[in-house]
Every structure is written in structure tokens, then in C-alpha cells.
N, C-alpha and C positions, 0 to 999 in steps of 0.2 A: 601439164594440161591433160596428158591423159591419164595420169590418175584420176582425177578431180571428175574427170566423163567418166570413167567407172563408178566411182562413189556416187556420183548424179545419177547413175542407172539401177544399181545396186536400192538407191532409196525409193527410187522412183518403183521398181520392183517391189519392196515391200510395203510400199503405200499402195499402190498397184492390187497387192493379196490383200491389205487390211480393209481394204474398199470392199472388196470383192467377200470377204469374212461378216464384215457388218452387214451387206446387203441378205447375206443367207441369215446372218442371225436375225435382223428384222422381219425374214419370211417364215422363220422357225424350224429352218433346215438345220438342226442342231450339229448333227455330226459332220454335214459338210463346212459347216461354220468353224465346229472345233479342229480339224485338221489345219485350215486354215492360220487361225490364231497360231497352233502351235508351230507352223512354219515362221512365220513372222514373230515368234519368238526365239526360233532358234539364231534366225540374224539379228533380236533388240533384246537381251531378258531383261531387259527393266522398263521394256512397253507394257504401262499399269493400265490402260483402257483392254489390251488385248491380254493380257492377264485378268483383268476379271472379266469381260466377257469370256472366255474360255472358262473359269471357275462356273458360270452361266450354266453353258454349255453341257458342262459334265454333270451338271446337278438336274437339268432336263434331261439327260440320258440314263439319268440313275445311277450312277459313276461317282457317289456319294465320296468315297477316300479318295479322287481323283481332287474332286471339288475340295475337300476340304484341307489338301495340298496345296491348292493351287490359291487359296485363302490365304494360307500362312505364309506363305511363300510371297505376297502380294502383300501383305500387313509387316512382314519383314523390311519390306522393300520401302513402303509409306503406311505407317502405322493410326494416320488421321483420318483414314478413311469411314467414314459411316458406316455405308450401306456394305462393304467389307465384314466390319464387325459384326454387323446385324445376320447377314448372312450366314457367317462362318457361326455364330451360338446357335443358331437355328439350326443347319444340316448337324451340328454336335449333342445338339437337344434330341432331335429324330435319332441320334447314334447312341445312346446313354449314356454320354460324355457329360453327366449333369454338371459335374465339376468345373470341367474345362466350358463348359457354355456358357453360366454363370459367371464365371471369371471372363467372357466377352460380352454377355451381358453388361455387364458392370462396368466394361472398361468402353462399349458402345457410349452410355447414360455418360460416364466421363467426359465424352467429345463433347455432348450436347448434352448439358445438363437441366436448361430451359425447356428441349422437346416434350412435350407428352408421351406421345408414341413409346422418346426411348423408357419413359418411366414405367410407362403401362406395361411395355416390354417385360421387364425385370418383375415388373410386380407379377404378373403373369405365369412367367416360368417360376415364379417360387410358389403361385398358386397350387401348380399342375404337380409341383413337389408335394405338394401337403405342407409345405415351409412356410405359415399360417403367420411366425412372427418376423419373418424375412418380409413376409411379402405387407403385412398392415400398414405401415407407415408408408411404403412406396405408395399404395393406392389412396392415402391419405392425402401423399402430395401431389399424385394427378388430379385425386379434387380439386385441390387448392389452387392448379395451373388452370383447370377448365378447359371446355365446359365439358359437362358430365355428361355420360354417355349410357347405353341402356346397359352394353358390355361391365364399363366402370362397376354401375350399381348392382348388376349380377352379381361381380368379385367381392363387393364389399361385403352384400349381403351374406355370401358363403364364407367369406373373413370372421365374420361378426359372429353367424353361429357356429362358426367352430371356436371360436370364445365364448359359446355359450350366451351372447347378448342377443336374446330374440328380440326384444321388442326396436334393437337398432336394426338388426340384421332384417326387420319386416317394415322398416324405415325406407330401407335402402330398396329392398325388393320394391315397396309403391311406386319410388322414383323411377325405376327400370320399366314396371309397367304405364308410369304415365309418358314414357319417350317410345315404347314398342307395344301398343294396344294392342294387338293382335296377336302377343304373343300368349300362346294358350299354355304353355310350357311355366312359365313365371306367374299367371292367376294361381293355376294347381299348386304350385309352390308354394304362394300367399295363404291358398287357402288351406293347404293341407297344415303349414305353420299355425295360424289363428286353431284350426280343430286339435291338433295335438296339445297345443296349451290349452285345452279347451273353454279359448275364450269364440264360444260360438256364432254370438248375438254378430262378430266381426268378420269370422267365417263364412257368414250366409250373402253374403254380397259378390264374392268372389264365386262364392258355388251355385248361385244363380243364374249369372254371364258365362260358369262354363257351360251350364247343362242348356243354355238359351243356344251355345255357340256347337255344341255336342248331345243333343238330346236324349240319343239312344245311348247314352254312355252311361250303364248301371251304374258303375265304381260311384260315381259324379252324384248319380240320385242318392245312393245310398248316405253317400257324406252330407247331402244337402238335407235327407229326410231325417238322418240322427242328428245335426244339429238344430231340426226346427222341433225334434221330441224336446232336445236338452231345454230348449227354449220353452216348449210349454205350446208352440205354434202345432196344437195337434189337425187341425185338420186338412195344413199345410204337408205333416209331418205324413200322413197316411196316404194324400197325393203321390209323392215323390217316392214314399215306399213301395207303394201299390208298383208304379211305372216300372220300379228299378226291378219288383220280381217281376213286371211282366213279360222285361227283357232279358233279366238273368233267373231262369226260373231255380236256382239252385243256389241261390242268393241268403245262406244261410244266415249271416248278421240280420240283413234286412226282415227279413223272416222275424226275427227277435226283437228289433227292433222296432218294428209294427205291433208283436204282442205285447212289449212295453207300454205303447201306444193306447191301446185298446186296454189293456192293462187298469193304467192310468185313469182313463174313462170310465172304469168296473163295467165297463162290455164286456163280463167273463165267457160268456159264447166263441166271439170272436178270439179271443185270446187265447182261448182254450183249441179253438183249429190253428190258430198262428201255432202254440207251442210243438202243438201234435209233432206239424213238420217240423219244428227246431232239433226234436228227439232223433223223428227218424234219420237226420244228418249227425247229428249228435247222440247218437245213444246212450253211452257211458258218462255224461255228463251228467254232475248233478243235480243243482242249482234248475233246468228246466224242470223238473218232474218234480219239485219242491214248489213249485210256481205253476205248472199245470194242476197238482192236487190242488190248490190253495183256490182256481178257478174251478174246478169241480166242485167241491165245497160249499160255494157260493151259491153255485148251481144248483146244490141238493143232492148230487148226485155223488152218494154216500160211498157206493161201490166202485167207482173209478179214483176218486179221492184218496180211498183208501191203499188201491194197488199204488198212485202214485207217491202218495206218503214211502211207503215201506220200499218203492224202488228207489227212494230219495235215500232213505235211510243205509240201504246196501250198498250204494254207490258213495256214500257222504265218509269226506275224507275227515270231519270233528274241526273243523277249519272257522265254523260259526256255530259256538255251542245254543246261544237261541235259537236259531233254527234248527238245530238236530231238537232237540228239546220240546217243538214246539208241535212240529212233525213227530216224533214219540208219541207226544200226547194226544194229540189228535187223532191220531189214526189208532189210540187205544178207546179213546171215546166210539168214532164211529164203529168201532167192532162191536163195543158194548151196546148200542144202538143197534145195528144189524143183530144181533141176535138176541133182544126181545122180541 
């Protein structure tokens, strides 16, 4: 009998601490929570509530090898645990334990092979590997469980173009921005995709809602103003130029891209000031002063033509033999002109 009142006192005691352990851990008294637990484990170690709470614990304290101890030790003990596994590849993920995280990854998704979460999970950390063919098929079958998410369609799309499939990879990005409209981060994406393929015409919708949502944002003009040049949309195309130097006055594409612009139009006046500044940011470049004379020229204006011919010529790397060729001759003609 009185053992049996010991033993009743003794549990009563550590039901007593574990009470007492939960209430701090609920209040987010970490450390007085985990002294707790590890009392009332020294009298149960195979109390798996007060084992992973304590793993908890040590991982809000930053006690990372304590925590990831107290995981294994606890998946030793009952190896079906979820939120265990989940746990224990993630503080292994943070430690560069890619290997061994993976391998709880993996063996998490095994418990619960119908969740999403654990798929997206796995698919995820093989993302943030760079493990592009690890990870495509898991994100494949999170689509197929549903529903898709804006996260999802982020992944697939950075899936897709690192296989080089843009036009799925800007598939998946639309989906992503039609569940997170507001996300400005994923337009620029979209839209900087369309402009590097330079399918532009597709470009300009996305680069209009950023510059609507970011106005004074040059980078924004300048991509919106060169693809409404590409397009032919010039008077749009001088709009958004004009803005982008008035904000970045050192905005040397844009600069260029305006005298394109103007160019284009055979408004050699203006083109011929656009270039000016292309030089003075660019000096040693050739290709502008081949295009500056070409607008002097036009202009009549025999004597600046000619300087730029010949500084074309000094700086010309023989890269486009018609134009070296073309600039030769010309600027032997206007000599032969200037001195009769």
C-alpha cells in the first residue's frame, strides 16, 4: 500500500512539472519550459509529448544540435511522427546537412504521401539545391493534388526555365500572378521574360502596370520605352523615354534608345543631341559616332560628319566591313567637298 502512494505521488509529481512545463511553453517562456520537460524526463524518457516539446524549445532558443538531438532521439523512440520529421529536415536544412534533410524529407512525404505540404516540402528543398530534376516531378504532383498556389507556380516557373522552357515557365508565372496581383516582384519577372525573348508586343502589358504601380521607377520606363521603339509605338516610345532620363539623368541606354527613336523618324537634329550624350558616357565606343556622322550628314553639316566618320574609323574594331567601308568613303568624299 505504500508503495502504490509513492508511485501515485511520484506521477502525480511529474504530471504536476509537465503541467506546469506546457503552461510556460504556451506563454513562450522557453527556457523555463525546457528545464521543465527535461526534469520530467529524467523520471519518463520515453515521454514523446515532453520530448518534442523540449526539441521546441531548444530550437526557440537557438540550441539547434540540442534540438536536432532531441528529434532523433524522439523518431528513435516513435518513428511515425510527422511534424518530427518535418522539423528535424528543416533545423538539418538550416545546418547544411543537405543529405541527411533530404533523407527526412523524404521519409516525412513517406508517412503522408497524399499531403501537399509534405510534397511541396521536398519539392522545395530540392528547389533551393539547385536539384532542378529532383525537384520537377514533385512539383508536378503538387499540381496534380491541388489547388495551386501562387508559391507552386513561382517553383514551377523557375523549374521550367532552368530547363530552359520559357514559354511554360511564363505559363506558370501568369498563374502565380493571377492568385498574387499585387505582387510586383513576379510582373518584373514576367516582364523582363517576354523582353529578353524579345517578344515585346507581350512585354508591354506587364511593363505598363509596373510603371502605373512604380512611376518614378526609370529601370521600368526604360524597358517599357525600348519595347514600344521595338514595336514601332514611337511616340509612346519618346513618352517613357523622355520620363526615364528625367528621372535617371544618366540613363545612358535610354539616351540611345530615344536617338533610335528619333532616328527612325529621320529627326536628325534631335538624334544627333541624343547621340552627343551617348559619346560623352560612351566615348570609346564605336557604332555611336558612325551614327552621329550619319545624322550630321543629313544635316549638311560636312564638318562634324567628317570628324565623326574618322573617329568611327579609329575606334572601329573591322567587325562590320560595310560600315567601315561606307564611313571610309564618305568621309573621303566630304574631304574632297570641303576643299574645293
Amino acid at each position: 500500500m505504500t508503495t502504490l502512494i509513492l508511485v501515485l505521488a511520484l506521477f502525480q509529481t511529474a504530471q504536476d512539472l509537465y503541467n506546469s512545463a506546457a503552461t510556460d511553453f504556451e506563454a513562450g517562456r522557453w527556457a523555463e519550459a525546457a528545464t521543465k520537460y527535461e526534469s520530467v524526463l529524467k523520471e519518463d524518457t520515453s515521454h514523446i509529448p515532453s520530448r518534442f516539446n523540449l526539441a521546441v524549445c531548444y530550437t526557440k532558443l537557438g540550441n539547434t544540435d540540442a534540438a536536432i538531438a532531441a528529434y532523433r532521439t524522439l523518431l528513435d523512440q516513435n518513428g511515425t511522427i510527422y511534424e518530427a520529421r518535418v522539423n528535424l529536415a528543416i533545423l538539418l536544412d538550416q545546418s547544411s546537412k543537405r543529405d541527411e534533410a533530404g533523407e527526412q524529407f523524404e521519409k516525412a512525404l513517406n508517412l503522408h504521401p497524399d499531403d501537399v505540404q509534405a510534397e511541396l516540402n521536398l519539392a522545395m528543398f530540392y528547389m533551393r539545391g539547385n536539384e532542378i530534376d529532383k525537384a520537377h516531378p514533385h512539383l508536378i504532383a503538387v499540381q496534380t493534388k491541388g489547388p495551386g498556389t501562387a508559391e507552386l507556380y513561382v517553383a514551377l516557373s523557375e523549374a521550367e526555365h532552368a530547363r530552359q522552357n520559357e514559354a511554360k515557365s511564363r505559363e506558370y508565372l501568369e498563374k502565380a500572378i493571377s492568385l498574387d496581383s499585387k505582387n510586383t516582384n513576379l510582373r518584373r519577372q514576367l516582364a523582363i521574360s517576354y523582353f529578353t525573348d524579345k517578344d515585346y508586343a507581350k512585354a508591354i502589358p506587364p511593363l505598363v502596370e509596373l510603371v502605373r504601380l512604380e512611376p518614378t521607377n526609370a529601370d521600368y520606363l526604360y524597358l517599357l520605352g525600348k519595347s514600344y521603339e521595338q514595336v514601332k509605338a514611337y511616340p509612346l516610345a519618346i513618352a517613357a523615354l523622355e520620363q526615364a532620363i528625367r528621372i535617371k539623368s544618366d540613363d545612358v541606354e535610354a539616351y540611345a534608345t530615344l536617338s533610335a527613336v528619333f532616328y527612325a523618324q529621320e529627326n536628325w537634329g534631335r538624334a544627333a543631341q541624343l547621340l552627343s550624350r551617348v559619346i560623352e558616357f560612351r566615348p570609346r565606343e564605336a557604332l555611336p559616332h558612325f551614327v552621329l556622322a550619319t545624322c550630321w550628314d543629313h544635316l549638311g553639316n560636312a564638318k562634324e560628319a567628317i570628324v565623326q566618320y574618322n573617329k568611327f574609323l579609329e575606334l572601329d574594331d573591322g567587325s562590320n566591313d560595310a560600315r567601315s567601308f561606307q564611313a571610309r568613303q564618305r568621309a573621303r568624299t566630304l574631304e574632297r567637298r570641303q576643299k574645293k
